[in-house]
C-alpha positions as CSV (number, residue, x, y, z in Angstrom):
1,X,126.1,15.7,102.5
2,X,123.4,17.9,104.1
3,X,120.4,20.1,103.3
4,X,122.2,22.9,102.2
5,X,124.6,21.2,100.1
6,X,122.1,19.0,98.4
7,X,119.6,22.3,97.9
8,X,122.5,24.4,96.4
9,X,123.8,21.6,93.8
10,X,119.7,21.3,92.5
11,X,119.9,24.8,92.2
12,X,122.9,24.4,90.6
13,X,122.3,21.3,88.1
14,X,121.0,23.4,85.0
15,X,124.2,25.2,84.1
16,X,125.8,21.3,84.5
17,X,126.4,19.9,80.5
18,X,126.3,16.2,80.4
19,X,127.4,14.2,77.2
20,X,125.7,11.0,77.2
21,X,127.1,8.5,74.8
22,X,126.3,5.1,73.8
23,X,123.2,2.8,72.9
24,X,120.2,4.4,72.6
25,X,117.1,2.9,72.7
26,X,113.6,2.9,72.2
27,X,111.2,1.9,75.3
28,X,107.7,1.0,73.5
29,X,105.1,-0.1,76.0
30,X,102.3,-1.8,74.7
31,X,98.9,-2.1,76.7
32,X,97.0,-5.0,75.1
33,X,93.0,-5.1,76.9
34,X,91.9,-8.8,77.4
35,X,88.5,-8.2,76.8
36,X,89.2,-6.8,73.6
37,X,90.6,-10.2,72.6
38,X,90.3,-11.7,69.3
39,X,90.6,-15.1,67.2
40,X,92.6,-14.9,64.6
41,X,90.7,-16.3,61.4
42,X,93.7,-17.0,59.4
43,X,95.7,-18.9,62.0
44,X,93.0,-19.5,64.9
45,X,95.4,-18.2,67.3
46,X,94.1,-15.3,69.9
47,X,95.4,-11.7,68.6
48,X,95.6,-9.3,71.3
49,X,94.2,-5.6,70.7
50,X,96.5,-2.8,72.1
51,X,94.9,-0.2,72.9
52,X,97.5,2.5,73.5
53,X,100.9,2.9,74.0
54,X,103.8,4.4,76.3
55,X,107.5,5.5,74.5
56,X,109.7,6.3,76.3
57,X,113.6,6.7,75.6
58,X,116.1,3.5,76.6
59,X,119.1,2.5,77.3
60,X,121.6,5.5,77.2
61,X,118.0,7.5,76.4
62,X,116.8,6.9,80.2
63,X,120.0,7.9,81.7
64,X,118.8,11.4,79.4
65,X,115.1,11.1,80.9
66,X,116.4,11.4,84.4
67,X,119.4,13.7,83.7
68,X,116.9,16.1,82.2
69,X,114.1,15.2,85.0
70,X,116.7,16.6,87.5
71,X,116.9,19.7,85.0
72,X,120.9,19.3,83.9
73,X,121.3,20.1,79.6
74,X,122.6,16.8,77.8
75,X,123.9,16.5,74.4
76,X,123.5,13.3,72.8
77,X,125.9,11.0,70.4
78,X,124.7,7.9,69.3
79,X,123.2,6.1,66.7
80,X,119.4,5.1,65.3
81,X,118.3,3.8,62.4
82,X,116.0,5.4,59.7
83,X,113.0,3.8,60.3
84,X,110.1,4.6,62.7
85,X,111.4,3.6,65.9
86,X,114.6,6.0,65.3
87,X,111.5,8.9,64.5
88,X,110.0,8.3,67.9
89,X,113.1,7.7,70.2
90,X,114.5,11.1,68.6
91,X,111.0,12.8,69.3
92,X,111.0,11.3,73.0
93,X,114.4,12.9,73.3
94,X,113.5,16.0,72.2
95,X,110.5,15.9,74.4
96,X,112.0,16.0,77.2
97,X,114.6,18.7,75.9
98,X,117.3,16.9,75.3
99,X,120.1,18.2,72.4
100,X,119.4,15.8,69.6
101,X,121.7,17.4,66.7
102,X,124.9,14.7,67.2
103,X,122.8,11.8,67.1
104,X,123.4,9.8,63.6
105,X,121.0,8.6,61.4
106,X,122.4,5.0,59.9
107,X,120.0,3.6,57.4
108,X,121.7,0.3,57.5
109,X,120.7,0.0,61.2
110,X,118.2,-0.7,63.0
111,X,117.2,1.7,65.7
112,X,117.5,-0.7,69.0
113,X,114.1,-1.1,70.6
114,X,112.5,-3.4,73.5
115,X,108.8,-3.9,73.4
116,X,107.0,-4.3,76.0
117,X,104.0,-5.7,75.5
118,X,101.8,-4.8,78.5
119,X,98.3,-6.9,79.5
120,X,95.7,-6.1,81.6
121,X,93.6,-3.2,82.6
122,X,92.7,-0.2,85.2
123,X,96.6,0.5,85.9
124,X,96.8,-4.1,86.8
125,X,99.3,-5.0,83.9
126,X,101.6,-8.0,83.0
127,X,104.5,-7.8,81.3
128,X,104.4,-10.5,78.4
129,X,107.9,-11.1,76.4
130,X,109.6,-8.6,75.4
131,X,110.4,-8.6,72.0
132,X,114.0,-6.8,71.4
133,X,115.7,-5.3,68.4
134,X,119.1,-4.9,68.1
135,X,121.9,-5.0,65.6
136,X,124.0,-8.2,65.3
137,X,126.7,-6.7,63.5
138,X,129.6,-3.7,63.5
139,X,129.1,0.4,62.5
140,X,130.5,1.2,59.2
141,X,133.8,2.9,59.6
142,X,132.4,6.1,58.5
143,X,129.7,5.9,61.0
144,X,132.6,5.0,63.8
145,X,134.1,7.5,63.1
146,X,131.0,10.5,62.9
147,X,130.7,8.9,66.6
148,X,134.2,9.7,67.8
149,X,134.0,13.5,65.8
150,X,130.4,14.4,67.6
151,X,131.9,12.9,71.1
152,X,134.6,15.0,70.9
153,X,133.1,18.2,70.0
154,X,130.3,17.5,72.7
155,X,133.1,16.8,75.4
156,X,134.4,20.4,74.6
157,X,131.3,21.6,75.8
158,X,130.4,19.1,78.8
159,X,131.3,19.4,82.4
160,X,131.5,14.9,81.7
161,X,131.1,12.4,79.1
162,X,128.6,9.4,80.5
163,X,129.3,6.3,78.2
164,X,126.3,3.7,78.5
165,X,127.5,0.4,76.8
166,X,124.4,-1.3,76.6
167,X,124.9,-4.7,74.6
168,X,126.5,-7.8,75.0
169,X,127.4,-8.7,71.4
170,X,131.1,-7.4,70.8
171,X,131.7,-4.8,68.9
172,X,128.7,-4.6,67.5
173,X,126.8,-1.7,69.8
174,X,127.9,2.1,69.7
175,X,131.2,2.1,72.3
176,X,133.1,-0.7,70.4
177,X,136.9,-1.1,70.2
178,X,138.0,2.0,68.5
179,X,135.2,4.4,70.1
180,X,136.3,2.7,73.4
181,X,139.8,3.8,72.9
182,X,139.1,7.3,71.3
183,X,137.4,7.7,74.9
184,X,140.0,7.2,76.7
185,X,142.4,9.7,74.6
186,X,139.7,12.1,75.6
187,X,139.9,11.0,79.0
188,X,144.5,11.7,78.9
189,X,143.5,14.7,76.9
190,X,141.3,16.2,79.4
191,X,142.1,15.6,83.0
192,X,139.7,17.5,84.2
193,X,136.7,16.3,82.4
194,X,133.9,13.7,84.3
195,X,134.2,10.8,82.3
196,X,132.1,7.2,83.5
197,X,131.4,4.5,82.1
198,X,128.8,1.9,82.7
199,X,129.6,-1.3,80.0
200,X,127.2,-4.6,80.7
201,X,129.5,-7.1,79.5
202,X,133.0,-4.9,79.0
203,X,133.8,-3.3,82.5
204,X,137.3,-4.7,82.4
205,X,138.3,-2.9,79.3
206,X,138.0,0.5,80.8
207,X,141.0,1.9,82.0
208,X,141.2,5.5,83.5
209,X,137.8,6.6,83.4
210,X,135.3,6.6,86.7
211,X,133.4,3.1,86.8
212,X,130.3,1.8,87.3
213,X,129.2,-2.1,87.5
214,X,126.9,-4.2,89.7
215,X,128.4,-6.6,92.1
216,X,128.3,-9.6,89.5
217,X,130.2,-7.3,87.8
218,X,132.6,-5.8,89.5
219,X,133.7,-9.6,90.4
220,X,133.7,-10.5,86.5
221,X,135.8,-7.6,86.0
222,X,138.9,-9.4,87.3
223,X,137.6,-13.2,87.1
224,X,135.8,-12.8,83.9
225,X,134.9,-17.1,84.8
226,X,133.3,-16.6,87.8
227,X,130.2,-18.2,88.3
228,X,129.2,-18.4,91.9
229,X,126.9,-17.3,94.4
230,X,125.8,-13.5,94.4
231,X,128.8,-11.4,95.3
232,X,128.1,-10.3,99.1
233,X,129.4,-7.2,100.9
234,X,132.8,-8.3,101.5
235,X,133.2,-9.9,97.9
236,X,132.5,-5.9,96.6
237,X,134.7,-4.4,99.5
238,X,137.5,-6.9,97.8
239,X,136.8,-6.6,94.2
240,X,136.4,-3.0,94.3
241,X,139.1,-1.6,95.6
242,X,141.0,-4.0,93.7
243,X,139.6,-2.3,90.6
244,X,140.3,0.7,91.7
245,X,143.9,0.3,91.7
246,X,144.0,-1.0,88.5
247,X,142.1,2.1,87.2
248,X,143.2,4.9,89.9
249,X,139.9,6.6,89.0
250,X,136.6,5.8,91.5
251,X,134.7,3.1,91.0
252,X,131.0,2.8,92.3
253,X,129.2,-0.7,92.8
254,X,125.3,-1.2,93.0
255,X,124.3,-3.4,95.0
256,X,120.4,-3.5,94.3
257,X,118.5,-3.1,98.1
258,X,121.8,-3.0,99.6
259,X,122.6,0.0,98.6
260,X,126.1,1.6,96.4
261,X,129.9,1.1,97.0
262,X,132.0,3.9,96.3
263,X,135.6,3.7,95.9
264,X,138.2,6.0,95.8
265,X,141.6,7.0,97.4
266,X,140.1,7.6,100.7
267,X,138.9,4.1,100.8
268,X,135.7,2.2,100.7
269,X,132.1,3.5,101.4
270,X,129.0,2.4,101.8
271,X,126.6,4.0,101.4
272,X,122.8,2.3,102.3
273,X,119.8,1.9,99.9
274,X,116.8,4.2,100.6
275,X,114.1,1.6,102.4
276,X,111.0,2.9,100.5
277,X,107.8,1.0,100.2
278,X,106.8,-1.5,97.2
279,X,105.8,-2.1,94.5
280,X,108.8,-1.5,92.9
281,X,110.0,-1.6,89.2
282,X,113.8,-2.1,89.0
283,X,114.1,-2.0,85.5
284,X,116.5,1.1,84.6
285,X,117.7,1.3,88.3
286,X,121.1,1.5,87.6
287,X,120.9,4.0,84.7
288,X,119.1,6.3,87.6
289,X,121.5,5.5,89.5
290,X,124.1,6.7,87.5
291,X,122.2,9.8,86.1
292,X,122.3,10.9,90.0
293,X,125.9,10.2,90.7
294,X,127.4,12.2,87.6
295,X,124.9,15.3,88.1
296,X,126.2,15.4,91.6
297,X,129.7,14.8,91.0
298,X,129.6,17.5,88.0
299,X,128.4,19.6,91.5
300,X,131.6,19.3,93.6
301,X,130.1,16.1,95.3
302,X,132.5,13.3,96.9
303,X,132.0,9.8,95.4
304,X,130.4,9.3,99.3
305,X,128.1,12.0,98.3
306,X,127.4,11.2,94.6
307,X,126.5,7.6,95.3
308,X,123.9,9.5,98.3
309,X,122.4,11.3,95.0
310,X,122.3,7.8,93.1
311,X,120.5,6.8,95.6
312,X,117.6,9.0,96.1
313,X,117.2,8.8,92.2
314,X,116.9,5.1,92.2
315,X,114.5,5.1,94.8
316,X,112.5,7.6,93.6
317,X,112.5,6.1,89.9
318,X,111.5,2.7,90.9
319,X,108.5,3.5,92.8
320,X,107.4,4.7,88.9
321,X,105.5,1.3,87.4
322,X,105.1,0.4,83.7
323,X,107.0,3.4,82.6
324,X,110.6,4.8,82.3
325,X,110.3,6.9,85.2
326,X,112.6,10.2,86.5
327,X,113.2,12.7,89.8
328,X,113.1,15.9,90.1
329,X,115.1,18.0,92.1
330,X,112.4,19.1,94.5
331,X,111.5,14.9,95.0
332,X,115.1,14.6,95.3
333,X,115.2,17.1,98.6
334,X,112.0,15.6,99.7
335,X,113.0,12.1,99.8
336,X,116.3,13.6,101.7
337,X,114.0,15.2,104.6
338,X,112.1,12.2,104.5
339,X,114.8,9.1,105.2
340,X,118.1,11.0,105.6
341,X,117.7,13.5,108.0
C-alpha cells in the first residue's frame, strides 16, 4: 500500500457501514487521590476518595470508539442491562456518534462492566484490581432472538458485520450457539458481505467467516490442549494457514510487538509492528487492531494491506495511557510518512 492508496481510502472511510456485534462493555476508570485518603470508622479499613472518572465504551464498544475515530458510521447490536452502567455505555456510544437504536435493553442483565480503579496523581496512576461484571448465565430466547432480527437488518445495510466475542463463559455472552450459527447463514446468504470474527475462547467454531486470533490462539484453534511455550513465528506461519484451509476465508494473527500475520490464498504475510516509543498501554490492542483491518478491507485493501492499517491503529492507540484510546485518519497518514515510507 502507498500514500495515495492509504489517503484515498481515509477519504473514503465515511460512506463505509460497519455492523459491530457482540459484547459490549462499559470501561469506568476510576482516579482515587492518595492524599485524599480516609479511615473507615465502621471497619477501620482505608477508603480511597475518587475524585473523577473516565467512561469509556468496551469490549465490542472500543472496536466502535476507533471505527468512529477513523470516521466510518457503525450500527450497533448487542445487549446492556437496565441499570446505570447500560445508561452511560449507551451515552458513550452515542458520544461518539455511533447508531445506538439495535442495541437491547435486558432488565434481567447486567450491563458488563470493568472498573478500573485508577491511583495516583498529576497524570502518575496505578491500576489497582479491576473489578469486572458480567453475566454468568444465557439470553432469554426472546432476547436471542431480537439479537439475530437487529443483526440481520443491520447487515442489509453494512458493507461488514464485525462480531467481537468477548467472554469466556459458554454461551452465556451475546454470540452464543444459535447467534453463532445465524451468523454464518448471513455469511452463505451474502457472499459479498465483510464478515470477521474475533472470539476469545471460541475461534475454532467459526467456519466461513474472515478470522482474527492471537498466536496462543490461532494454536488453540486446532489443539484446543496446548499448553506450551509462546507460539513463535513459525508456529503462526503453521497454524495459520492450516486454519485457513479449514475456513477458506483469511485469517489474520496478532502477534503483539511482532507485528500481524495475514493469510489468504496467496499465502502467508507478514507484516511488521510499527516500532514506536513507550510507554505503552496494550489493553484494547487487538480490538484496534481489528477496527483498522475491516475499515480498510471494506476499502478494497488486500489482507497484506488491511493488517498495514491494523497496524498503524494499534500503534497509534497504545501510545493513549489510562484511557480507551482511538486514530484518526489524518494520525493514521502521519504515522505512514513517519515509519513506512
Amino acid at each position: 500500500m502507498n500514500l495515495k492508496k492509504l489517503t484515498d481510502m481515509m477519504a473514503e472511510a465515511p460512506n463505509s457501514v460497519i455492523t459491530v456485534l457482540g459484547d459490549f462493555c462499559l470501561d469506568k476508570y476510576l482516579y482515587i487521590d492518595p492524599d485524599r485518603d480516609e479511615l473507615s470508622l465502621e471497619t477501620n479499613l482505608t477508603a480511597y476518595q475518587v475524585t473523577h472518572k473516565g467512561i469509556y465504551p468496551g469490549g465490542a464498544g472500543t472496536v466502535v470508539n476507533n471505527l468512529r475515530g477513523l470516521t466510518a458510521q457503525t450500527l450497533c447490536v448487542g445487549v446492556v442491562g437496565d441499570d446505570g452502567e447500560g445508561f452511560e455505555l449507551l451515552r458513550a456510544l452515542n458520544q461518539v456518534g455511533a447508531d445506538t437504536t439495535y442495541m437491547i435493553t435486558d432488565p434481567n442483565r447486567c450491563t458488563s462492566t470493568y472498573t478500573k480503579p485508577m491511583r495516583g496523581k498529576d497524570g502518575n496512576y496505578t491500576e489497582l484490581n479491576r473489578l469486572d461484571f458480567k453475566n454468568f448465565e444465557p439470553m432469554k430466547p426472546e432476547i436471542e432472538a431480537k439479537v439475530i432480527e437487529n443483526m440481520r437488518i443491520c447487515a442489509a445495510k453494512s458493507k461488514a458485520l464485525l462480531v467481537l466475542d468477548q467472554f469466556i463463559e459458554e454461551d452465556c455472552g451475546v454470540v452464543n450457539t444459535n447467534v453463532r450459527n445465524a451468523i454464518f447463514q448471513v455469511a452463505k446468504e451474502n457472499p459479498d458481505l465483510i464478515i470477521y470474527a474475533d472470539s476469545r475462547a471460541y475461534i475454532h467454531l467459526f467456519s466461513g467467516v474472515i478470522v482474527k486470533c492471537n498466536n496462543f490462539e490461532v494454536v488453540k484453534s486446532l489443539e484446543p490442549d496446548y499448553a506450551g511455550d509462546e507460539p513463535n513465528a513459525e508456529m503462526v506461519r503453521e497454524y495459520g494457514n492450516r486454519l485457513f484451509k479449514k475456513n477458506n476465508r483469511p485469517v489474520f494473527v496478532t502477534m503483539g510487538k511482532h507485528g500481524i500475520m495475514a493469510f489468504d490464498e496467496t499465502g502467508a504475510h507478514h507484516v511488521p509492528a510499527i516500532d514506536v516509543p513507550g510507554p505503552f498501554d496494550i489493553c484494547g490492542a487487538g480490538d484496534s487492531a481489528s477496527s483498522g483491518i475491516v475499515l480498510a478491507l471494506t476499502l478494497g485493501a488486500t489482507p497484506e494491506e488491511a493488517a498495514l492499517m491494523g497496524n498503524i491503529v494499534a500503534s497509534i492507540t497504545i501510545q493513549q495511557i489510562g484511557v480507551t484510546g482511538f486514530a484518526t485518519p489524518k494520525q493514521v497518514i502521519q504515522r505512514y510518512k513517519d515509519y513506512c515510507m
